[in-house]
GUZA-338591 format. One record per residue: residue number from 1; residue in one letter; y, z, x negated of N, C-alpha, C in turn. Coordinates in nm, 2 decimals. Atoms other than C-alpha are relative to their C-alpha. Layout:
REM residues N
<NUM; "A"; <Y; Z; X>; <Y; Z; X>; <Y; Z; X>>
...
//
This chain:
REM residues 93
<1; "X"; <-0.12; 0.00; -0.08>; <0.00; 0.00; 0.00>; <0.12; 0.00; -0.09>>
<2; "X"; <-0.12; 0.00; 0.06>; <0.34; -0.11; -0.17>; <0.10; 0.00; 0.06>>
<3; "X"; <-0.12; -0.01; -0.05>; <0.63; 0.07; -0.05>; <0.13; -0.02; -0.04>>
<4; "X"; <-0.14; 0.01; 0.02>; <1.00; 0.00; -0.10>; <0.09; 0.06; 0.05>>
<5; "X"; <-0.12; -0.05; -0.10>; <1.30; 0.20; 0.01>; <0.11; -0.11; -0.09>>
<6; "X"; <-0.14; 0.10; 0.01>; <1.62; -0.03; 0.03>; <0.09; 0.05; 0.09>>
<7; "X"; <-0.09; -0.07; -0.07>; <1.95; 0.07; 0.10>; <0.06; -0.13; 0.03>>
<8; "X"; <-0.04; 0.07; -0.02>; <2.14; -0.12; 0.33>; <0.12; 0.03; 0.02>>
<9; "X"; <-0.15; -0.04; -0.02>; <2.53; -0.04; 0.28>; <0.08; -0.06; 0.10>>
<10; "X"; <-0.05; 0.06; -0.13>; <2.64; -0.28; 0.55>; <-0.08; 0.09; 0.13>>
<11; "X"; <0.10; -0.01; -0.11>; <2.39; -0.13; 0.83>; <0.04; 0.19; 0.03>>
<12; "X"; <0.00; -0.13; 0.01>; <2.47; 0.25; 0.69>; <-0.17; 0.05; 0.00>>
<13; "X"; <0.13; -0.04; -0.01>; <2.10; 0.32; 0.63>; <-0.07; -0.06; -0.08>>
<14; "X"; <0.13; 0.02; 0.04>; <1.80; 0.33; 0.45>; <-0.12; -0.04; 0.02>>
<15; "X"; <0.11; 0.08; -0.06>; <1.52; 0.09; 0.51>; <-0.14; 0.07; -0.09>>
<16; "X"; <0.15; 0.02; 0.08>; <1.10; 0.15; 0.43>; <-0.02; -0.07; 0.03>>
<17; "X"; <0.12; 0.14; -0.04>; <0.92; -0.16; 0.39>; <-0.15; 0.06; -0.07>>
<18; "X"; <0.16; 0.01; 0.04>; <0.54; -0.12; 0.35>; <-0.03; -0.13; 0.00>>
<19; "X"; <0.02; 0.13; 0.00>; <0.42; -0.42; 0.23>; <0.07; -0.11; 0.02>>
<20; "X"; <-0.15; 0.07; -0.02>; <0.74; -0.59; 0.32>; <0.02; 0.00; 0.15>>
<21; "X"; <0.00; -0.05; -0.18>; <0.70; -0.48; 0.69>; <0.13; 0.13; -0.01>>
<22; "X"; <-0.06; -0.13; 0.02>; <1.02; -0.26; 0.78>; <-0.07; 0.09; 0.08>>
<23; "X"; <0.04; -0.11; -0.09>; <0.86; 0.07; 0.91>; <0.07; 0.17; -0.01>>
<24; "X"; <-0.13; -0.10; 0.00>; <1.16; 0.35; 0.89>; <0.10; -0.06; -0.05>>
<25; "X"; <-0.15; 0.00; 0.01>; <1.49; 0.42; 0.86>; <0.06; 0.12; -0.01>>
<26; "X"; <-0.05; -0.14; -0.02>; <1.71; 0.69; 0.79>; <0.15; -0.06; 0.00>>
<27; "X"; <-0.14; 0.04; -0.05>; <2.08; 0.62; 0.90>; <0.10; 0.10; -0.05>>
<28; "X"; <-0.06; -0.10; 0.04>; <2.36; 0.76; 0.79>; <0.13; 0.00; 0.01>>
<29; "X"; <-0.12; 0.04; -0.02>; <2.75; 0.78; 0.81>; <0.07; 0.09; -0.12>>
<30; "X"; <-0.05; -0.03; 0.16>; <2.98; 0.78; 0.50>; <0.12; 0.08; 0.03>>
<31; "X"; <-0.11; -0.04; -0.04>; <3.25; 1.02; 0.57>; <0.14; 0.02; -0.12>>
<32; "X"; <-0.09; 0.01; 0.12>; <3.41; 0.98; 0.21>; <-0.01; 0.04; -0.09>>
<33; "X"; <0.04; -0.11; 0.10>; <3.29; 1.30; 0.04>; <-0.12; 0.01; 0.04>>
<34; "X"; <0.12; -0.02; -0.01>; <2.97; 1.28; 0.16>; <-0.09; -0.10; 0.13>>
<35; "X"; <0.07; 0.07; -0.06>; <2.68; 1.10; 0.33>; <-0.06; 0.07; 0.12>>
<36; "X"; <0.12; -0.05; -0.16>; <2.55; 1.23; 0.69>; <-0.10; -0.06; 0.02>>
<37; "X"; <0.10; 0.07; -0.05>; <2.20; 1.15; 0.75>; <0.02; 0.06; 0.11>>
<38; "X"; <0.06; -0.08; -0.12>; <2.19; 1.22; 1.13>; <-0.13; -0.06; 0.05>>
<39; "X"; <0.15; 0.03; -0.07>; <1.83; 1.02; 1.21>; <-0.02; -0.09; -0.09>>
<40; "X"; <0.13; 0.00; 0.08>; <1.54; 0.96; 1.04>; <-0.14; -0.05; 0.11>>
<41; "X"; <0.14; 0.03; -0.07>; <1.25; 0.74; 1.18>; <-0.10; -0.12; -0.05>>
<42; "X"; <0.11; 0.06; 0.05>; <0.93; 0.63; 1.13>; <-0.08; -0.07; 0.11>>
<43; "X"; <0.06; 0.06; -0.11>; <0.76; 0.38; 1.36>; <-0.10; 0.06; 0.03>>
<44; "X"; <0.11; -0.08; -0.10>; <0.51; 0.56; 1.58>; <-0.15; -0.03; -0.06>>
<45; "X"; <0.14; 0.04; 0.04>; <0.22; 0.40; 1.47>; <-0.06; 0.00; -0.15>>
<46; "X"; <0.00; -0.02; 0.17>; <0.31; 0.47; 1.09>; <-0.02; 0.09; 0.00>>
<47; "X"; <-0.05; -0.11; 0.07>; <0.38; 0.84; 1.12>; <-0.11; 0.10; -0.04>>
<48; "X"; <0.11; -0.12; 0.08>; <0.16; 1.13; 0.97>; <-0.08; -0.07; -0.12>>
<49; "X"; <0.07; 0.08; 0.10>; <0.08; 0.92; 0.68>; <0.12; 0.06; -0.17>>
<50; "X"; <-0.15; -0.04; 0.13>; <0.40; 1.10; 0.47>; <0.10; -0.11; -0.02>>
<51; "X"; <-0.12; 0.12; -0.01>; <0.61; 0.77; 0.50>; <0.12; 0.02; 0.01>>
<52; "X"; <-0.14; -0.02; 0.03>; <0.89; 0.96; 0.59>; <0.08; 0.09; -0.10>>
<53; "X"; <-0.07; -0.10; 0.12>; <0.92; 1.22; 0.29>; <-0.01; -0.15; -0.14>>
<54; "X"; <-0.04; 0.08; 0.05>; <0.88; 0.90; 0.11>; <0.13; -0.12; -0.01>>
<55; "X"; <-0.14; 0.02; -0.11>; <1.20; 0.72; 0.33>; <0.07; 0.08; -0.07>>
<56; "X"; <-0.10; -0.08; 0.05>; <1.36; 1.02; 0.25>; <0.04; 0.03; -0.18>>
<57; "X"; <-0.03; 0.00; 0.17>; <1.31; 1.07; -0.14>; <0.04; -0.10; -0.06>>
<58; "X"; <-0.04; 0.14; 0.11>; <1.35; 0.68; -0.24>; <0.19; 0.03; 0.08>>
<59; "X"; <-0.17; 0.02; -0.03>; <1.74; 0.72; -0.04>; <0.05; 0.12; -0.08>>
<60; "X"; <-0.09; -0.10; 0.09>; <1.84; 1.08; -0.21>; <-0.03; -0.02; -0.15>>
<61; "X"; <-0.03; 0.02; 0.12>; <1.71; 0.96; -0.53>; <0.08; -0.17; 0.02>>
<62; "X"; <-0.09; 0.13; 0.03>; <1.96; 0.63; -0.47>; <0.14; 0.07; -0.04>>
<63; "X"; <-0.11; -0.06; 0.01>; <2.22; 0.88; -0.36>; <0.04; 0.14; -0.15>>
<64; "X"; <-0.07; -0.07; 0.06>; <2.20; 1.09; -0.63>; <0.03; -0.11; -0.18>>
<65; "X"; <-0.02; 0.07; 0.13>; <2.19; 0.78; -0.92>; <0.17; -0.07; 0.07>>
<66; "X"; <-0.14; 0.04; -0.09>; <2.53; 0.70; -0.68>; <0.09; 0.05; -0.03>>
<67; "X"; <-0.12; -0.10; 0.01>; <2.70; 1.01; -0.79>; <0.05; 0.11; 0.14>>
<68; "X"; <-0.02; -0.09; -0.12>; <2.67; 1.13; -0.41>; <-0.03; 0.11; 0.04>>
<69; "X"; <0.07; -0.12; -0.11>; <2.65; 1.42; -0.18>; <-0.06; -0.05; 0.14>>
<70; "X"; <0.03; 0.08; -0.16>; <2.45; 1.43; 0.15>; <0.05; 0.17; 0.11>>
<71; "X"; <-0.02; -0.09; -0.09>; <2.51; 1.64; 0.46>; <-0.10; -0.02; 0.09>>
<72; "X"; <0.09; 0.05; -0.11>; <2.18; 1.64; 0.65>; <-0.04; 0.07; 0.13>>
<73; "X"; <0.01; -0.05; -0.19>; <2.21; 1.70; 1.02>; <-0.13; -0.07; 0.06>>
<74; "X"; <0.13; 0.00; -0.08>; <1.88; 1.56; 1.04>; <-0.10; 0.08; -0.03>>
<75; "X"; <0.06; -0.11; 0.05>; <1.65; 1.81; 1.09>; <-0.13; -0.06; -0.11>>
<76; "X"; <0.07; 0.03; 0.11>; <1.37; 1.58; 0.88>; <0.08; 0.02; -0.12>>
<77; "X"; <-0.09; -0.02; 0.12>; <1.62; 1.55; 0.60>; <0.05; 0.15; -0.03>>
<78; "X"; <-0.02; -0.13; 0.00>; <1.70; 1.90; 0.63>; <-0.14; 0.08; -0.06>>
<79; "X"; <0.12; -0.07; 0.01>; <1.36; 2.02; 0.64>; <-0.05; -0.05; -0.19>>
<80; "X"; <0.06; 0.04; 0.15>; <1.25; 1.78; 0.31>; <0.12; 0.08; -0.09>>
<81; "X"; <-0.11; -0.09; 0.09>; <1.57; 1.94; 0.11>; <-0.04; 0.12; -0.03>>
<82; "X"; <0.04; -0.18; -0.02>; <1.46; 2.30; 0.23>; <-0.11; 0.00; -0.09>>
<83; "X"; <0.11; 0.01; 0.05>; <1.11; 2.19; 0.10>; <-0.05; -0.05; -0.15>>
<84; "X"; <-0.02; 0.09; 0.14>; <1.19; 2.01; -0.22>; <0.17; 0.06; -0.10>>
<85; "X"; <-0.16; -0.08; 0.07>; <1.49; 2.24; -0.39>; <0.04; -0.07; -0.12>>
<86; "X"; <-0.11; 0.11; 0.04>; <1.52; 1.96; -0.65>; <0.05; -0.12; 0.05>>
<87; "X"; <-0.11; 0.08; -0.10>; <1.74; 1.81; -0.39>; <0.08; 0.04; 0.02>>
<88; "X"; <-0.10; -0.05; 0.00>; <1.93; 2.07; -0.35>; <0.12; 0.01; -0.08>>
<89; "X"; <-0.13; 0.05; 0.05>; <2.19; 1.95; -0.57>; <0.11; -0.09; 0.05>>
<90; "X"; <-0.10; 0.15; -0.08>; <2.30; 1.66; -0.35>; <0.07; 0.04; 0.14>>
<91; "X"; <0.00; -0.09; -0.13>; <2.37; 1.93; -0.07>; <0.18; 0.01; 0.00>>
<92; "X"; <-0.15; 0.00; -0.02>; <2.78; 1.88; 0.01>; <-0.01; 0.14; -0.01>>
<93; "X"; <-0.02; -0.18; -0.01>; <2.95; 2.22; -0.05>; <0.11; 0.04; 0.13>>
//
């Protein structure tokens, strides 16, 4: 299975392709000083396979080779941060 996370800066969000199939997204809005992820999803028929802690790790390691902060009001993205504390650097103050 070869995954890809690709950021799409026009769209505001982060794409998974499996195999070149898109199957998530994590969305997000740029407020200047920082990135809001508010949703996070994984097509229904992908999910419990870990696809979205993968979604979520290929975009905060974009955002942190970016120089960025995130603000994650999604509770997935919230939850993987909580769960993965080297992330918690990227965490807006």
């Amino acid at each position: 299975m070869a995954t890809e996370v690709v950021h799409e800066a026009d769209g505001a969000r982060y794409v998974l392709r499996v195999n070149g199939e898109a199957v998530g997204v994590a969305d997000y809005r740029d407020r200047g000083d920082a990135l809001v992820f508010h949703h996070t999803e994984i097509d229904r028929s992908r999910r419990g396979h870990g696809l979205g802690a993968i979604l979520v790790r290929g975009a905060l390691d974009d955002v942190r080779t970016r120089g960025r902060t995130i603000v994650p009001t999604c509770w997935f993205v919230a939850e993987f941060v909580e769960r993965n504390p080297d992330y918690a650097d990227l965490l807006a103050a």
